[in-house]
PASEBA-1860 file (N, C-alpha, C; in nm, 3 decimals):
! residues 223
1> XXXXXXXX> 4.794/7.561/-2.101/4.823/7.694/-2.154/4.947/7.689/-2.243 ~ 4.932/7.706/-2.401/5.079/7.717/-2.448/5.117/7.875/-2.412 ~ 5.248/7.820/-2.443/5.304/7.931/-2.352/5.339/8.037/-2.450 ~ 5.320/8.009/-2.582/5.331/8.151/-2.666/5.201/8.214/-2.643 ~ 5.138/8.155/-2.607/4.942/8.233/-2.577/5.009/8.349/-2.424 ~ 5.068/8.262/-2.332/5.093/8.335/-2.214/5.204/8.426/-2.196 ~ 5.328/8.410/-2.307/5.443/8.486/-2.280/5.336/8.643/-2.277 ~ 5.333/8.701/-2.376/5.250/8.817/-2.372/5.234/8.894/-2.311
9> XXXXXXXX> 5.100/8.810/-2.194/5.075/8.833/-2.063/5.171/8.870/-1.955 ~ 5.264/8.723/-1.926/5.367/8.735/-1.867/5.437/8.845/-1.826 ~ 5.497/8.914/-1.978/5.594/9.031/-2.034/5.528/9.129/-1.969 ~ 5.380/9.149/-1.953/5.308/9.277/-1.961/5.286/9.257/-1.754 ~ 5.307/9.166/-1.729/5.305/9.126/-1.603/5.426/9.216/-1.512 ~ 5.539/9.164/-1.579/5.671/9.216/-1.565/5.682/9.309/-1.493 ~ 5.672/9.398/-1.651/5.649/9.533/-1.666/5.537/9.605/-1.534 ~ 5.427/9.538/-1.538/5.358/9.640/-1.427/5.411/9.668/-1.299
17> XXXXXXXX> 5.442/9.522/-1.262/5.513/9.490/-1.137/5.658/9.562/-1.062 ~ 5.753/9.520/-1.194/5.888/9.577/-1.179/5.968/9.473/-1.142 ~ 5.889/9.352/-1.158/5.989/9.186/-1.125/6.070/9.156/-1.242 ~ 6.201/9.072/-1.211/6.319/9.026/-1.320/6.277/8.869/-1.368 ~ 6.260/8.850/-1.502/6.198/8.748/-1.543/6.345/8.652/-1.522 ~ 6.481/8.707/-1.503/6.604/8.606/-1.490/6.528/8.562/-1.335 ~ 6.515/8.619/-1.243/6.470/8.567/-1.124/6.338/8.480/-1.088 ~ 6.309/8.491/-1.210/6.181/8.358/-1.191/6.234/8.215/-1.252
25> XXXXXXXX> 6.296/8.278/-1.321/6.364/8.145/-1.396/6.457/8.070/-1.306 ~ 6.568/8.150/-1.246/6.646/8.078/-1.133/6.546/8.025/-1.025 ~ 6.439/8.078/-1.014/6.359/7.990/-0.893/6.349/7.871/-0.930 ~ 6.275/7.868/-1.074/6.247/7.768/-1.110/6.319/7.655/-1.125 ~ 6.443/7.670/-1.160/6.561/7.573/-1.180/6.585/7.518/-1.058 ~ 6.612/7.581/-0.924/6.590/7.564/-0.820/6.459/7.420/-0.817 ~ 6.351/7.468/-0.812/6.259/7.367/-0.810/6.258/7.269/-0.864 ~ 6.321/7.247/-0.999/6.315/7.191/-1.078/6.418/7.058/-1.002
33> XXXXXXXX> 6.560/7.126/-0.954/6.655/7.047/-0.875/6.577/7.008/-0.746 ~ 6.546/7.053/-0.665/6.497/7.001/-0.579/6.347/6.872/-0.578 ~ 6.291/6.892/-0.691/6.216/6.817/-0.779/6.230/6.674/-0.819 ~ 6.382/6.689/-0.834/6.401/6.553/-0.931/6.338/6.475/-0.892 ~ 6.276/6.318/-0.982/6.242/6.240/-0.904/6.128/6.232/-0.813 ~ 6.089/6.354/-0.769/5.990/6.345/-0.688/5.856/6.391/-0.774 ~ 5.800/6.378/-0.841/5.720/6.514/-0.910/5.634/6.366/-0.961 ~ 5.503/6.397/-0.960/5.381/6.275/-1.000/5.374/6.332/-1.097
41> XXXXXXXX> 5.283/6.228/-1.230/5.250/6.262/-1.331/5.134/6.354/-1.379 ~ 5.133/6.435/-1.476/5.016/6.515/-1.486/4.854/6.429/-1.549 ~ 4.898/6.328/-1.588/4.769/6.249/-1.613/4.722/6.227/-1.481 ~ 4.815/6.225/-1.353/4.715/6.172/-1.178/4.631/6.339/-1.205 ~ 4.695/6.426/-1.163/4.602/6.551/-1.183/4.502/6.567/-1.239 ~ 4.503/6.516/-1.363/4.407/6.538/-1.493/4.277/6.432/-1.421 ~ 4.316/6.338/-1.395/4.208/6.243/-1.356/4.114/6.311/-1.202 ~ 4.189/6.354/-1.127/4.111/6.442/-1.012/4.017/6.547/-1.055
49> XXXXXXXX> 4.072/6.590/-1.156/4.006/6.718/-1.227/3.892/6.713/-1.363 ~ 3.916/6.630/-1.442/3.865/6.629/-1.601/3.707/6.609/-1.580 ~ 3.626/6.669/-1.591/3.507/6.614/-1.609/3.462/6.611/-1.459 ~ 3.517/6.682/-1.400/3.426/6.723/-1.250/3.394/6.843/-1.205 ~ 3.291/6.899/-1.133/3.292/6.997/-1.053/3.375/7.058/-0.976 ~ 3.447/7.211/-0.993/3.571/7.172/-0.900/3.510/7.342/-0.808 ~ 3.551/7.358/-0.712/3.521/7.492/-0.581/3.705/7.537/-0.584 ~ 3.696/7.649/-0.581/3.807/7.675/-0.576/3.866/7.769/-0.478
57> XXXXXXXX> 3.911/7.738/-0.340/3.891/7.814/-0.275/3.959/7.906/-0.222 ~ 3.973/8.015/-0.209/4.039/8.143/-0.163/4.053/8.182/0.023 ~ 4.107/8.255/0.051/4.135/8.284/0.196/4.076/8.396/0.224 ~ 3.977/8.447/0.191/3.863/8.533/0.217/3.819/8.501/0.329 ~ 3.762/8.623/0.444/3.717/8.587/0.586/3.606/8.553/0.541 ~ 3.512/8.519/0.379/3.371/8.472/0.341/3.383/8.314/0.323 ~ 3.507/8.242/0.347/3.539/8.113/0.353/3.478/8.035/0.419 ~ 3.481/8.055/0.550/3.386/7.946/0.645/3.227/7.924/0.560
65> XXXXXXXX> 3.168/8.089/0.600/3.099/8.096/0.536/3.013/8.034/0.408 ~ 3.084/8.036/0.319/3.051/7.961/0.157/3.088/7.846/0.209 ~ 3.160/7.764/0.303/3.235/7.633/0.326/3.034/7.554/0.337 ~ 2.971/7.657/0.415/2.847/7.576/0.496/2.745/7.526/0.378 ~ 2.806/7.579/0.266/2.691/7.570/0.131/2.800/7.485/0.035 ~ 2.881/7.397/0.065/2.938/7.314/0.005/2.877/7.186/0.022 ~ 2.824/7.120/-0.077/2.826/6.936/-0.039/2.974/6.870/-0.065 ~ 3.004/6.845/-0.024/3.201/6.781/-0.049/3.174/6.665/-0.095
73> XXXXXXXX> 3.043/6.623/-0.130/3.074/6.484/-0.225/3.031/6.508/-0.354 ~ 3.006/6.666/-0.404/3.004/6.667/-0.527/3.090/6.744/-0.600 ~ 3.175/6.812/-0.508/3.270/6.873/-0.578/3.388/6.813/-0.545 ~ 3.561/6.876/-0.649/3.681/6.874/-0.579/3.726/7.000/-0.613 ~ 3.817/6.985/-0.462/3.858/7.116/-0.350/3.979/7.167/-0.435 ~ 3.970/7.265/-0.443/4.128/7.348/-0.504/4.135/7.433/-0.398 ~ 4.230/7.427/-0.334/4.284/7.538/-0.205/4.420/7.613/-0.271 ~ 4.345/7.758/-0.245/4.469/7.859/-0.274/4.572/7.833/-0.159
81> XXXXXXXX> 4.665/7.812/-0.156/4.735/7.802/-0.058/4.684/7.864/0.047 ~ 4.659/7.978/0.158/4.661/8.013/0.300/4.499/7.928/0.300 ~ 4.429/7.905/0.234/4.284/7.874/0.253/4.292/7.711/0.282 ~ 4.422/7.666/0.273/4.417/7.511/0.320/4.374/7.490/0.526 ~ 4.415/7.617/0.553/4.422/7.596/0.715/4.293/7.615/0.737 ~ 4.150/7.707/0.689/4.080/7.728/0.693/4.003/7.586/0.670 ~ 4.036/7.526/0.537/3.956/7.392/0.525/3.954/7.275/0.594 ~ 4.093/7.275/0.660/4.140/7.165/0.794/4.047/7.176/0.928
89> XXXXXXXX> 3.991/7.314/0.926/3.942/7.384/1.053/3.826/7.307/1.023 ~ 3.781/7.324/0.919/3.628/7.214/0.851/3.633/7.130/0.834 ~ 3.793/7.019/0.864/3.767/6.846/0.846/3.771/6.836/0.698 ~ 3.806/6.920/0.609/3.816/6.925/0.497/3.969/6.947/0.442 ~ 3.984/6.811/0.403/4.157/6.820/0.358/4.126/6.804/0.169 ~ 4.185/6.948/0.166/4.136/6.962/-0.009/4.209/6.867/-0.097 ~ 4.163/6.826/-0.221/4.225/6.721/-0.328/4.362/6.788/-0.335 ~ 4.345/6.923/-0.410/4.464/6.981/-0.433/4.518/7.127/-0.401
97> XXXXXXXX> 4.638/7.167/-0.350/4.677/7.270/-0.250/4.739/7.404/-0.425 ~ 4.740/7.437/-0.425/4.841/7.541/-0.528/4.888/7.641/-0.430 ~ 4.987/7.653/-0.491/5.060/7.716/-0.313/5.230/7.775/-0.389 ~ 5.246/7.895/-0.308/5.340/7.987/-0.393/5.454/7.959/-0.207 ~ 5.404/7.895/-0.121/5.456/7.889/0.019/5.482/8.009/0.063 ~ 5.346/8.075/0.120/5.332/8.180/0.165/5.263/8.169/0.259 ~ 5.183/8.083/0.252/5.087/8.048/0.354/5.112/7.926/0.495 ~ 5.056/7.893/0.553/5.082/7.819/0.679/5.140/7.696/0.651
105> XXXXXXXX> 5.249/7.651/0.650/5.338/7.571/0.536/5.289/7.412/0.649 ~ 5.348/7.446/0.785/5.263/7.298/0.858/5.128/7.240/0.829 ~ 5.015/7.347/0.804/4.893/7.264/0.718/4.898/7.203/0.611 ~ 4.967/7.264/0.496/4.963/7.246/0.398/5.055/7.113/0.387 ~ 5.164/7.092/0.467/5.236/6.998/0.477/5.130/6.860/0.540 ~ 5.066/6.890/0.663/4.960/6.818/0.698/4.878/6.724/0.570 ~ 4.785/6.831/0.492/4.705/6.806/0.403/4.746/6.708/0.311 ~ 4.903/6.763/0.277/4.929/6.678/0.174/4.990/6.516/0.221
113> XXXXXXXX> 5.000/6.515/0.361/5.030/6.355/0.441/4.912/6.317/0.419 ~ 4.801/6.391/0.384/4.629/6.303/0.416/4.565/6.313/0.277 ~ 4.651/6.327/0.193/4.606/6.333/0.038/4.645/6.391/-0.059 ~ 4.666/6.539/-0.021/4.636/6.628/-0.161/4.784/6.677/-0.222 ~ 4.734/6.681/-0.339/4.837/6.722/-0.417/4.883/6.810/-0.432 ~ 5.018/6.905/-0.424/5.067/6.984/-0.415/5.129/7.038/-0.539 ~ 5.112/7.191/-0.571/5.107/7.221/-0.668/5.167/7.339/-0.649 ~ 5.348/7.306/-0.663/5.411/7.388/-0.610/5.469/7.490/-0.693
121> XXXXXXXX> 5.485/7.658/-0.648/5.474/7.780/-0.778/5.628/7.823/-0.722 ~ 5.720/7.853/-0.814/5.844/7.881/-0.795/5.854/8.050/-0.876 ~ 5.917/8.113/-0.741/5.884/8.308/-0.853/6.019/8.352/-0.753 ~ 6.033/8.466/-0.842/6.200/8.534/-0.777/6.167/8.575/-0.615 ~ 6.041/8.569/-0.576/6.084/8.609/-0.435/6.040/8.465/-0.328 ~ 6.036/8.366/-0.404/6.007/8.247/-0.298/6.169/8.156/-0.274 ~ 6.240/8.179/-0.329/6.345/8.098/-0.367/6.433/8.037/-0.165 ~ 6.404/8.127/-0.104/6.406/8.066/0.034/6.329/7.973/0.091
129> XXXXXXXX> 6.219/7.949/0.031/6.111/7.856/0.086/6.064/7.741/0.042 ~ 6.152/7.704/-0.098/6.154/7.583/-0.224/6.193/7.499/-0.091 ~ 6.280/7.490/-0.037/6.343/7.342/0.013/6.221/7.244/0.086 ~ 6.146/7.323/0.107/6.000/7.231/0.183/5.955/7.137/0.111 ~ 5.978/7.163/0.009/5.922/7.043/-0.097/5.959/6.895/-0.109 ~ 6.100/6.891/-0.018/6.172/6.761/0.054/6.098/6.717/0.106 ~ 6.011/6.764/0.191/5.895/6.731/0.321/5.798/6.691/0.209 ~ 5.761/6.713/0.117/5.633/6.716/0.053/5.631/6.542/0.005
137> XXXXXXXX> 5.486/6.493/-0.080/5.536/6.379/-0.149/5.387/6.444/-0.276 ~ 5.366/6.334/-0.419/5.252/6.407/-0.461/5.268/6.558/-0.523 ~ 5.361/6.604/-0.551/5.419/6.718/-0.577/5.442/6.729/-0.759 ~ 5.392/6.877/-0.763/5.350/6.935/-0.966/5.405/7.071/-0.910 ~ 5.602/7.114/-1.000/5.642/7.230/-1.011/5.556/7.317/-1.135 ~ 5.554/7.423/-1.094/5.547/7.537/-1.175/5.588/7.644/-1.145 ~ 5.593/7.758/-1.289/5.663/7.864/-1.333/5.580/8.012/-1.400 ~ 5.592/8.101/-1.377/5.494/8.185/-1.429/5.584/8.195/-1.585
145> XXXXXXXX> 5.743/8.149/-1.630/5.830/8.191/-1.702/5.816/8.035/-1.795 ~ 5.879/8.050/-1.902/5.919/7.923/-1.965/5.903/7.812/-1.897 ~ 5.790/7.706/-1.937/5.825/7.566/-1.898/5.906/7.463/-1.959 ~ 5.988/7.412/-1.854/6.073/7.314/-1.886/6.089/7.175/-1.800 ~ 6.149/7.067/-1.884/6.184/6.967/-1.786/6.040/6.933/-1.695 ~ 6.049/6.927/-1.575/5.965/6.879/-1.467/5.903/7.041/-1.394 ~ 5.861/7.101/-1.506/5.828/7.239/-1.403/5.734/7.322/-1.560 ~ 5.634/7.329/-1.531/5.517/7.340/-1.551/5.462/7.482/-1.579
153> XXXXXXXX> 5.378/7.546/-1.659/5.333/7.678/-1.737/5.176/7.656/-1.724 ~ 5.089/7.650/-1.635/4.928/7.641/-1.667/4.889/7.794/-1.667 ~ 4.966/7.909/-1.693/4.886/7.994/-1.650/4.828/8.086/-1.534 ~ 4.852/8.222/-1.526/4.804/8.248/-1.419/4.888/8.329/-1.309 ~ 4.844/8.397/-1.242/4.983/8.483/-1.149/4.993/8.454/-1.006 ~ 4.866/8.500/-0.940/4.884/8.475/-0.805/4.806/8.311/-0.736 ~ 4.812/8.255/-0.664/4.707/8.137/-0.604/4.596/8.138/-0.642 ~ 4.554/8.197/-0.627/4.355/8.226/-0.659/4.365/8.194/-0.795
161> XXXXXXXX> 4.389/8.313/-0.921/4.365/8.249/-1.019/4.502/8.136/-1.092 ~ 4.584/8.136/-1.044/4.636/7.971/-1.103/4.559/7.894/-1.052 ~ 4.471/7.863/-0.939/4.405/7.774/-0.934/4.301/7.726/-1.022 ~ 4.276/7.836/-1.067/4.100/7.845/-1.234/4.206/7.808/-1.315 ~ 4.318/7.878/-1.345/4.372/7.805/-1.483/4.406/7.663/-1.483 ~ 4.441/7.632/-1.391/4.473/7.454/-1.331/4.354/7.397/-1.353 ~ 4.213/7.411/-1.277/4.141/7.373/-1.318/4.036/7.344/-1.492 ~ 4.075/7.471/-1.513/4.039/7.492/-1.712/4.160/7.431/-1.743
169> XXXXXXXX> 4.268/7.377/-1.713/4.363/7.335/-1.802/4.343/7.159/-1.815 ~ 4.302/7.107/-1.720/4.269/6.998/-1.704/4.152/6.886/-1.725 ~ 4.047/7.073/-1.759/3.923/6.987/-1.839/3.768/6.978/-1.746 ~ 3.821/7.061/-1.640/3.664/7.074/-1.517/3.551/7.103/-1.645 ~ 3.491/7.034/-1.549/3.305/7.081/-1.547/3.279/7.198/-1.555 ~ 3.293/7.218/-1.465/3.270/7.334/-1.394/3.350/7.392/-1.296 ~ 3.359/7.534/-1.274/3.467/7.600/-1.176/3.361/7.711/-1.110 ~ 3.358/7.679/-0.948/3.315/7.795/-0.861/3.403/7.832/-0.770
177> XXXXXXXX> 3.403/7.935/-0.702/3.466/8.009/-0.645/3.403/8.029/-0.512 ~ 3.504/8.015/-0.406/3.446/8.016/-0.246/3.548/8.056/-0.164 ~ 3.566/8.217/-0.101/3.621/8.268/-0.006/3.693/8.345/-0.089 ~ 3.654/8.429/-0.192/3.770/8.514/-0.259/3.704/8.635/-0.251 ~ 3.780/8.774/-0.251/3.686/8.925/-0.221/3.819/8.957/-0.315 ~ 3.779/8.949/-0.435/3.871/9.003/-0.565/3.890/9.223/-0.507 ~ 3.815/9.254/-0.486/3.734/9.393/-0.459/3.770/9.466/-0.335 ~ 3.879/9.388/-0.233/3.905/9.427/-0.126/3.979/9.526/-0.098
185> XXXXXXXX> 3.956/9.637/-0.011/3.994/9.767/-0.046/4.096/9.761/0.127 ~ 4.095/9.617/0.169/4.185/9.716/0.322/4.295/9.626/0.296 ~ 4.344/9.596/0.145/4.481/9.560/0.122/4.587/9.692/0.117 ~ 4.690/9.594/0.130/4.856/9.675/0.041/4.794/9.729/-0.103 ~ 4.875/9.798/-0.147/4.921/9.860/-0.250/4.955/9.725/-0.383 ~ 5.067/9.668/-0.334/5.007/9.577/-0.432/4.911/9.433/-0.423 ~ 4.871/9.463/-0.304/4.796/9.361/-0.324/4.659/9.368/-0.437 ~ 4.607/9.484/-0.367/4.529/9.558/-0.497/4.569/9.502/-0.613
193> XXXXXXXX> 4.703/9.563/-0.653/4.743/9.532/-0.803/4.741/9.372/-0.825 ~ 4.771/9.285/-0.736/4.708/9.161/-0.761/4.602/9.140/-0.811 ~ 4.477/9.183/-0.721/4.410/9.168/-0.740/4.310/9.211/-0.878 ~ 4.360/9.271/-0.920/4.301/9.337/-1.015/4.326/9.262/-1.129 ~ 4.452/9.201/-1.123/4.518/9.128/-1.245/4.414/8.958/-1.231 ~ 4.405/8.935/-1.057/4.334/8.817/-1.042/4.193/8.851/-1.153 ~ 4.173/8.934/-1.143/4.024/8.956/-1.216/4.013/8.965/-1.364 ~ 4.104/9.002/-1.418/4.104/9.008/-1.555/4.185/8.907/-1.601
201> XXXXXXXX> 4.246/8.806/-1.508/4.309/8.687/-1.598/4.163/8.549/-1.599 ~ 4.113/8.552/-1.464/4.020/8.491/-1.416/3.914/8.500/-1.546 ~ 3.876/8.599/-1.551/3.799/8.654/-1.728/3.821/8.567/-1.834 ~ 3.963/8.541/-1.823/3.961/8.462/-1.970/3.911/8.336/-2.014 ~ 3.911/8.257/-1.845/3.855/8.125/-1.826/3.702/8.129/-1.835 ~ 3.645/8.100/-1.991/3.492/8.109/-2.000/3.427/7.976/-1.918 ~ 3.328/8.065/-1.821/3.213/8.049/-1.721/3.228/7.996/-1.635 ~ 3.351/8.107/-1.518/3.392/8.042/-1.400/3.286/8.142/-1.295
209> XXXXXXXX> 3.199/8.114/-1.217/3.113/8.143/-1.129/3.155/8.199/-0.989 ~ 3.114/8.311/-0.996/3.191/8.409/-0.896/3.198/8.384/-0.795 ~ 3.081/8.323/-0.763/3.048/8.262/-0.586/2.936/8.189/-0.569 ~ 2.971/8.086/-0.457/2.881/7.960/-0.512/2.754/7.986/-0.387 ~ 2.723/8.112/-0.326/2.652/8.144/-0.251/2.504/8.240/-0.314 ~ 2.502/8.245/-0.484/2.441/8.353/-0.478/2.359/8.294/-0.658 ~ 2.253/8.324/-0.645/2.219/8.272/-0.791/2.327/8.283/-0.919 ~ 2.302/8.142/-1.003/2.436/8.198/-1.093/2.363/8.268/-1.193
217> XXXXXXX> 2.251/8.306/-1.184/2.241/8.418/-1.293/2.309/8.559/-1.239 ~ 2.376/8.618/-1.345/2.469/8.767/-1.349/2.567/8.712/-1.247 ~ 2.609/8.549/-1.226/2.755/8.502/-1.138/2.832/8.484/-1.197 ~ 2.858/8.495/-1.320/2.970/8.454/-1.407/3.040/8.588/-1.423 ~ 3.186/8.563/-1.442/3.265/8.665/-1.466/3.292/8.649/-1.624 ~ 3.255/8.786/-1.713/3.197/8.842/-1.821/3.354/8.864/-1.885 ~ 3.357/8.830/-2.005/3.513/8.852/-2.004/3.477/9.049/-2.018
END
């Protein structure tokens, strides 16, 4: 994603929200220090991803569920962050975690001792929870704000869809979707507003498949 395509967005992000773009940036610097040195190259990523099938999976109680209509030797796993504990529950330790550390931080810590790559999101209200990344190894910072240095711009706001932009940024096959309820009405207030933004950023990524449970004719999300 260049990032003059995304400032835009970003700005208009801001604004809906009522978040301080100085406070994403100090996260990030944060990460960036805690980073040094540790951070794999984006060509290892690119190679997990380019030219494969990738499932992308969300923490939807429809998770198990869609999990039973997965073959795992033809796809790779993108776990929104909380949906890594769900996939452990299935013997399924995903390729790669994207994770804002909100979610069950011992799985995710688990997962990534047994493989996967961590794909860590730095924003003004995580800045207590960066230091885990000591624990981590296999580790890609990112920023919803200016990328710099060792800390990364693919696009994207919450877990769910940075995970589609990660995946379209890297060159998938194909992108489906498993355990996400974009539509869920017994959220917060803003979660809603997440969600809503999940849906119209998700849009931009042409012919990511809504759910891998249901014919993909009328499954694609239409920009």
């Amino acid at each position: 994603m260049d990032f003059r395509e995304w400032e835009p967005i970003y700005m208009e992000i801001l604004k809906d929200f009522g978040w301080q773009r100085r406070k994403d940036e100090e996260s990030a610097k944060l990460l960036a220090n805690l980073l040094h040195g540790k951070t794999i190259e984006l060509e290892d990523i690119k190679e997990k991803i380019n030219g494969k099938n990738i499932i992308v999976c969300g923490k939807a109680d429809t998770l198990p569920d869609d999990l039973e209509n997965i073959d795992r030797t033809e796809y790779i796993i993108i776990a929104a962050d909380g949906a890594t504990s769900t996939l452990l529950e299935k013997s399924i330790v995903p390729d790669i975690i994207v994770t804002d550390l909100d979610g069950y931080l011992p799985d995710e810590i688990i997962a990534n001792r047994k493989g996967a790559i961590m794909v860590v999101h730095a924003h003004g209200d995580n800045m207590d929870k960066l230091s885990v990344v000591e624990k981590l190894n296999n580790v890609i910072g990112t920023t919803q704000s200016v990328p710099f240095d060792n800390i990364n711009n693919f696009g994207g706001l919450s877990d769910g869809d940075r995970c589609v932009f990660l995946a379209h940024e890297f060159g998938a096959k194909s992108i489906k979707l498993a355990g996400f309820n974009l539509e869920d009405k017994n959220v917060t207030g803003i979660k809603k507003k997440k969600l809503k933004w999940a849906q119209k950023l998700i849009k931009m990524i042409p012919g990511v498949i809504r759910s891998i449970d249901k014919s993909e004719k009328d499954n694609y999300f239409k920009p």
